[in-house]
N, C-alpha and C positions, 0 to 999 in steps of 0.2 A: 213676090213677097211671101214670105212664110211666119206664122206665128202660132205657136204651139203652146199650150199652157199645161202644165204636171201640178198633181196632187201634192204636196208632202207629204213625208213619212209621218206617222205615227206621233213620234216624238216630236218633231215640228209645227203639228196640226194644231196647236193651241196658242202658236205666236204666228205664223205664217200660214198666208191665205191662199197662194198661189207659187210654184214657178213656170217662166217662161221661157223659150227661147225665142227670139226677133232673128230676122235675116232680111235684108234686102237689100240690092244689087243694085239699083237708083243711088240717087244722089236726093235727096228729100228735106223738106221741112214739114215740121207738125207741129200742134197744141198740144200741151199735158196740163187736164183741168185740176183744179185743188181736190187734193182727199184725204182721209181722215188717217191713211199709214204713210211709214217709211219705207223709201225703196230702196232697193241696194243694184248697180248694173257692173256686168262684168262683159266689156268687149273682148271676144277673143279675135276678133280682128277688123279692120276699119276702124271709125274715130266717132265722136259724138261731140258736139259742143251747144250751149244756146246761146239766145239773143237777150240783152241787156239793154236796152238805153240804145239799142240801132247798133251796137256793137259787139261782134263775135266773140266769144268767151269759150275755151279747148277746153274737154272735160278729160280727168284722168279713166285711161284705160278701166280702172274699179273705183269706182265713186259711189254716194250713197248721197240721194236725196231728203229732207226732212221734210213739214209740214209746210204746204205754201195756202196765204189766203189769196191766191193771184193766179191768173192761166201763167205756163211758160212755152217760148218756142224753141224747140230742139229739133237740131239738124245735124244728118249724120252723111257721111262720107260716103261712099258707094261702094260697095261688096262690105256689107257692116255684118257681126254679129253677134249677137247678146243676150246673155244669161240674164235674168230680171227677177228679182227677189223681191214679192210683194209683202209685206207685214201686216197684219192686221194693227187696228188702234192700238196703243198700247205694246207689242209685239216685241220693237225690233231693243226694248232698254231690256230687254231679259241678257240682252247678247254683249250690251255694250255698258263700260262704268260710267262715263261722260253723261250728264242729263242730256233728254232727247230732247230739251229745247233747245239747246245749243244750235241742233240744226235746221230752228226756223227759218223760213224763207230760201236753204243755203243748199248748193249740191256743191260738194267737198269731196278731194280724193278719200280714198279708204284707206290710207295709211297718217290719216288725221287719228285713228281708232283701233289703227291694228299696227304692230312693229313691222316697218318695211320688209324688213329679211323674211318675215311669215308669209306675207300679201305677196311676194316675189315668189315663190316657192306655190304659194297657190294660184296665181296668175299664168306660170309656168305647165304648171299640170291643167289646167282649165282648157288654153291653147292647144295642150299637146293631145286633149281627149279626140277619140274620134269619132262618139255619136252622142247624139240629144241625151242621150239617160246618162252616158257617162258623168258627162260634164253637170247633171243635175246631182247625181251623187257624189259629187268632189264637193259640192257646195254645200250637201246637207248633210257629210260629212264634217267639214269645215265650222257651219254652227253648231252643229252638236257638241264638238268639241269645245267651245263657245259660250255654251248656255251657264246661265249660272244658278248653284244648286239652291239660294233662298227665293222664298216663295214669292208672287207675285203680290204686288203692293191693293189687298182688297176693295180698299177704300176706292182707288183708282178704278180700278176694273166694276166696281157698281157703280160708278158716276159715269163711267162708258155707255154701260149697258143703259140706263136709266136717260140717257143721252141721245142713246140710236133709239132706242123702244117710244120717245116720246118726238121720235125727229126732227130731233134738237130745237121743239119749242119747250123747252124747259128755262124760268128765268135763276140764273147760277144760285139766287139767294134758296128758293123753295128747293136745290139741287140739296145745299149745304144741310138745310133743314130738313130733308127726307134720308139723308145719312148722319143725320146728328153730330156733326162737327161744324166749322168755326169754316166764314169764306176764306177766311185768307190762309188755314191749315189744308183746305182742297185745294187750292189755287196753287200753292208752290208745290203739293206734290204730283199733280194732273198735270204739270209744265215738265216736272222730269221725267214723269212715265210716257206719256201721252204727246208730247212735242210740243202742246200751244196750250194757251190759256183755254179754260172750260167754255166761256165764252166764245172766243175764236172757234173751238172744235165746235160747238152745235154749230154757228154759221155754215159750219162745211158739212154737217149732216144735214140741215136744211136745206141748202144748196145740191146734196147728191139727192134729195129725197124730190126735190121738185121736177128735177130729170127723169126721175125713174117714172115718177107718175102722171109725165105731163102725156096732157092730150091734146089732139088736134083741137079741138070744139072749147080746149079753156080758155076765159077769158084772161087780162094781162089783173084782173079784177081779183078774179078766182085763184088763178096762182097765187097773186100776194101773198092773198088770205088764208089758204091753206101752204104756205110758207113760215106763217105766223107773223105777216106785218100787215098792218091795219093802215100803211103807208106807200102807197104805189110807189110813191117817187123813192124811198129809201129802200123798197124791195128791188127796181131795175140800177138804181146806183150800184148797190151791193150784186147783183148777178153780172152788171158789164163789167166790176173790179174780178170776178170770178173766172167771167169766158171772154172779154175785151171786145164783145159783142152787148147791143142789149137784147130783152127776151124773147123780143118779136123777132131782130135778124137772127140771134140764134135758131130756134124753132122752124123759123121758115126754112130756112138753109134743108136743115135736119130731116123735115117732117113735109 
């Protein structure tokens, strides 16, 4: 198995967090837990698909993920391999007209977004590259060409930040009130920029922040609470909708 992760360039580095390429020769399944970006995947060869309701669902060769409040499983064919476009919050509406809530919960081909004859022409060259950096600069090639010249939506981008910096125990009303606007003029444009309700997105910054910081020695007490719920039972609800595990078999697993 190989997985490599690139910088982007310059011009990228303020919507895009990462890319990757993936390779592996197996035939596999995995979890991909909830997070607060859009991905974009580009197989240049092998397949990808996930599991629904017990049942197999074929993904397009260049598909784009949006915001999920739920783990999902994906499985890929054998001799797979894939370009991975990671976006920061916010990131990936700079590239696309469509609101990014459209693609809640949903992984959809890329030509939902892009004029087929384009995506075919870049699909083509992607394939026909012959090393890792190539194929990473047909891509940031690709959005650059992509980006759009008005400036990003401010208001959005300090509810983000105000969002992770307080991870996401912030309640949406005191959000509204520390940017001095109205909930429901955050709320529709935090859905277009951002992919999910403000709401929703801190759940998934609480959720990545409990990860990051858990310890062997915490209790299921201590998480909660430093989760920001004062409710055990409503804090492992919401983490086995998260990883389809609760937070003791996850952790033991892990840890």
């Amino acid at each position: 198995m190989k997985y490599q992760t690139y910088i982007p360039c310059d011009g990228l580095k303020p919507f895009v967090n990462a890319f990757a390429i993936s390779e592996t020769e197996a035939e596999s399944s995995y979890k991909v837990l909830p997070d607060t970006g859009v991905v974009i995947g580009f197989q240049y060869r092998g397949r990808l698909s996930y599991t629904e309701d017990e049942t197999e669902i074929p993904l397009s060769a260049s598909g784009i993920t949006g915001i999920r409040d739920r783990y999902r499983i994906f499985k890929n064919s054998r001799n797979i391999g894939t370009v991975l476009v990671f976006f920061k919050a916010g990131g990936a509406a700079s590239f696309f007209k469509q609101p990014i809530n459209e693609l809640f919960r949903e992984s959809v081909s890329l030509d939902n977004f892009i004029r087929r004859s384009d995506l075919l022409i870049l699909e083509e060259r992607i394939c026909g590259a012959i090393i890792d950096e190539e194929r990473i600069a047909i891509i940031e090639q690709f959005l650059l060409s992509r980006m759009k010249q008005d400036a990003a939506d401010p208001l959005v981008a300090s509810a983000i930040s105000l969002l992770c910096q307080t991870k996401g125990i912030l309640r949406i009303g005191e959000l509204s009130k520390q940017l001095h606007t109205s909930q429901s003029v955050l709320e529709k444009r935090f859905r277009q920029i951002a992919g999910a309700s403000p709401k929703k997105f801190a759940s998934i910054v609480r959720f990545k922040h409990t990860l990051i910081n858990y310890k062997a020695t915490s209790s299921l007490t201590e998480l909660s609470y430093e989760s920001g719920f004062y409710d055990q039972a409503h804090f492992i609800k919401e983490f086995k909708q998260f990883t389809g595990e609760t937070p003791e078999a996850f952790f033991t697993v892990r840890f």
